[in-house]
C-alpha positions in Angstrom: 86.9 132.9 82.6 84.5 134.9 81.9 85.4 138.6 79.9 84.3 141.9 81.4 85.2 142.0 84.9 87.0 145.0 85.7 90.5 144.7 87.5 92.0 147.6 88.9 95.9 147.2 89.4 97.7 149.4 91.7 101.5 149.4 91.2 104.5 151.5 91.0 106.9 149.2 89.1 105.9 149.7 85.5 107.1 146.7 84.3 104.9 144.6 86.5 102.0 146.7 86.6 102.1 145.9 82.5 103.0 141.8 83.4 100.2 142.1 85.3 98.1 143.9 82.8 98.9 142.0 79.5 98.5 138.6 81.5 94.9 139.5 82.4 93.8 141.0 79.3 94.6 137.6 77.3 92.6 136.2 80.2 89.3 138.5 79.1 89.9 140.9 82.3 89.6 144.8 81.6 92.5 146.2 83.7 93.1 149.7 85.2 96.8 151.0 85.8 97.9 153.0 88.6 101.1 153.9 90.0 100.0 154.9 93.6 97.9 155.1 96.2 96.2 158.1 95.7 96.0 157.3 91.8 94.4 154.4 93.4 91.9 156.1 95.6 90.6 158.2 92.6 90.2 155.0 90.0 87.5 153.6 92.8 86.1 156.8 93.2 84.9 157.1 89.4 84.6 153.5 88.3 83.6 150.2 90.5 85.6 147.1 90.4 85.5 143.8 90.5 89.2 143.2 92.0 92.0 145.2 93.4 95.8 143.9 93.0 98.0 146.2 95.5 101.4 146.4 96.0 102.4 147.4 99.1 105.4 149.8 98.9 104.2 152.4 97.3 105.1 156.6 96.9 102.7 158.6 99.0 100.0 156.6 100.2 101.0 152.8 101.0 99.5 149.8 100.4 98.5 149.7 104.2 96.9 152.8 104.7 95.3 152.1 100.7 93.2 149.4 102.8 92.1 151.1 105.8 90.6 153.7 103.9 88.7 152.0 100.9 87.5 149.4 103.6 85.4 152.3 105.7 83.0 151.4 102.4 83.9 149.1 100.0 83.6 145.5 100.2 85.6 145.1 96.8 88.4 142.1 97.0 91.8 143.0 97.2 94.6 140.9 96.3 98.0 141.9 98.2 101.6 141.1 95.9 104.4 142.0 97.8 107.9 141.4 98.1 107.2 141.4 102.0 107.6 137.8 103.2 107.0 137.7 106.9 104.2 136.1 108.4 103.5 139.6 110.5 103.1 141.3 107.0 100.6 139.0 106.1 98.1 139.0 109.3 98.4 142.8 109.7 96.9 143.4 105.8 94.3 140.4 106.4 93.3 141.9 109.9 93.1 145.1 107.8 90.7 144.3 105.2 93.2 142.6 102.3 91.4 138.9 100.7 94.7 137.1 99.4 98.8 138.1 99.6 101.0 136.8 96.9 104.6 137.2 97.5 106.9 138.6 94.5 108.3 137.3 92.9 105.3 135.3 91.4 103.9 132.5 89.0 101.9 134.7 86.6 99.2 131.1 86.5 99.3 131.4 90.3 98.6 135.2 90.2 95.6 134.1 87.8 94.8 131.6 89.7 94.2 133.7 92.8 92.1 136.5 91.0 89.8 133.8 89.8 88.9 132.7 92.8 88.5 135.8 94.4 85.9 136.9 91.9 84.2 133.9 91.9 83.8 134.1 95.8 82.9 137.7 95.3 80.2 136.9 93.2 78.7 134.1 95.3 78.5 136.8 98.2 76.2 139.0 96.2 73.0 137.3 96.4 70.8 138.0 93.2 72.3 141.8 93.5 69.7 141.9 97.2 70.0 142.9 100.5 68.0 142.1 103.1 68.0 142.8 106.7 64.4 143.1 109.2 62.2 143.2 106.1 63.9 145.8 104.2 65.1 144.8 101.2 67.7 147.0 99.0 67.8 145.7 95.1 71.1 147.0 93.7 70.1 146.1 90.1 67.2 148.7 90.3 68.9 151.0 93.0 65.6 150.8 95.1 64.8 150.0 99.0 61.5 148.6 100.1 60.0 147.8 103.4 57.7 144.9 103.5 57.9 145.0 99.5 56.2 148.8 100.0 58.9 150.7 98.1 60.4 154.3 99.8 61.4 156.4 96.6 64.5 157.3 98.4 66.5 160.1 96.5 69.8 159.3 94.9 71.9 160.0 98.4 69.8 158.8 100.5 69.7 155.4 98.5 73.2 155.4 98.3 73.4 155.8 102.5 70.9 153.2 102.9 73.6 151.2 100.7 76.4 151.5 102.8 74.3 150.8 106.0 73.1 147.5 104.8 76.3 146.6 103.0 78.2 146.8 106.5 75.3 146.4 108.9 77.2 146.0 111.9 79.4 148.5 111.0 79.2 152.2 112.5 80.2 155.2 109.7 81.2 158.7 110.7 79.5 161.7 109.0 82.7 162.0 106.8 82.9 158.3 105.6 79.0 158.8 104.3 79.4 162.1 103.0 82.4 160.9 100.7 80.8 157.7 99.7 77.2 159.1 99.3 78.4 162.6 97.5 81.7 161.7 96.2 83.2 164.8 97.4 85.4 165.8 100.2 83.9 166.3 103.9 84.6 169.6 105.1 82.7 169.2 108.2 78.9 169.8 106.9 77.3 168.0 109.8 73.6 169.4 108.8 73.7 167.9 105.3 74.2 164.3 106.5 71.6 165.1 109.5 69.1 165.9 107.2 69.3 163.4 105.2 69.1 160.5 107.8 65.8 162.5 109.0 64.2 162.3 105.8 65.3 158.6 105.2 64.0 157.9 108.5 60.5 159.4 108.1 60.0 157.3 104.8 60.4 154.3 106.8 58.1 155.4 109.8 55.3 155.9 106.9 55.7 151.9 106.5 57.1 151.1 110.2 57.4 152.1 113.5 60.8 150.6 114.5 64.1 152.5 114.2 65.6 151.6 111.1 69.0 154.1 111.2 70.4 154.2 114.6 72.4 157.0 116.0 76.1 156.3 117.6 76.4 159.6 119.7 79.8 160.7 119.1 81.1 158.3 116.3 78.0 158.5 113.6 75.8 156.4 112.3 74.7 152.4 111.7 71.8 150.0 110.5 69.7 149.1 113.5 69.9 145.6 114.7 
């Protein structure tokens, strides 16, 4: 397997969470520990990932609600190992958002198994680091957006919102789930900063195109235009 693809490992068990770890490591994985939830939430917040391993039953913030909320924006894998065995288990977290669920205990060459193909699905979903959608075209490697190849020179955030849009295109994002991906900061109910921003990407577009690009949910927030 190939080295330098960054694991994050979410796990209250020490002794586990270090299984887990060492096992990877010799594998050529860089691992991140963390012991909860909200540990959790902050590792994603300042690094990306290339997989998530989650245990469920964890202090504060559980395994369950640890999906919802990363899964409002980010499309990153996540691996379920639990000691939870019924089938009901299982659905719920795959209805939520979860990729794979091991149950504990495990075969550490099954648990290997498992991340490799996750990442190696995960990377067959990213297409050349592109999006496309309508003839706009977001290149991740370059963090740029163009419209019919004419490129917007979009600031950082509003690059970033264009991001999420055409990462979940069919999805619709409230004010406070683009304000926290876009700044990276807690939404204390700004709605003029997130207003303004839409309006500027939006008349970047209309310099190229007259079609809506960013369509308005009234009431809910905001989504790409299909």
């Amino acid at each position: 397997m190939s080295t330098f693809q960054n694991i994050l490992i979410i796990e209250d068990d020490l002794e586990i969470n270090n299984l887990i770890k060492e096992t990877l490591e010799k594998a050529g994985y860089i691992c991140t520990q963390a012991f909860s939830g909200s540990e959790g939430l902050m590792c994603i917040k300042i690094n990306d990932y290339s997989l998530i391993i989650l245990d469920l039953m964890l202090p504060g913030l559980t395994g369950e609600e640890f999906v919802k909320k990363i899964r409002k924006t980010d499309a990153v894998p996540v691996l379920v190992v639990s000691a939870k065995t019924s089938i009901e288990s299982k659905v719920e977290l795959l209805s939520i958002g979860a990729d794979d669920y091991l149950i504990k205990p495990f075969d550490i060459k099954e648990l290997k198994a498992r991340v490799e193909a996750l990442i190696r699905r995960s990377k067959i979903n990213i297409k050349n680091d592109h999006i496309s959608h309508k003839g706009i075209t977001l290149d991740r490697e370059l963090c740029d957006v163009f419209i019919d190849n004419n490129p917007l020179n979009l600031t950082k955030q509003e690059y970033k919102i264009m991001k999420l849009l055409m990462e979940h295109p069919k999805k619709v994002f409230t004010k406070q789930d683009i304000y926290e991906y876009a700044w990276d900061d807690v939404y204390i109910g700004e709605d003029k900063t997130i207003n303004v921003h839409i309006s500027n990407i939006r008349k970047k577009f209309r310099e190229f195109t007259q079609e809506e690009v960013i369509e308005t949910v009234w009431g809910i927030g905001f989504k790409l235009k299909e």
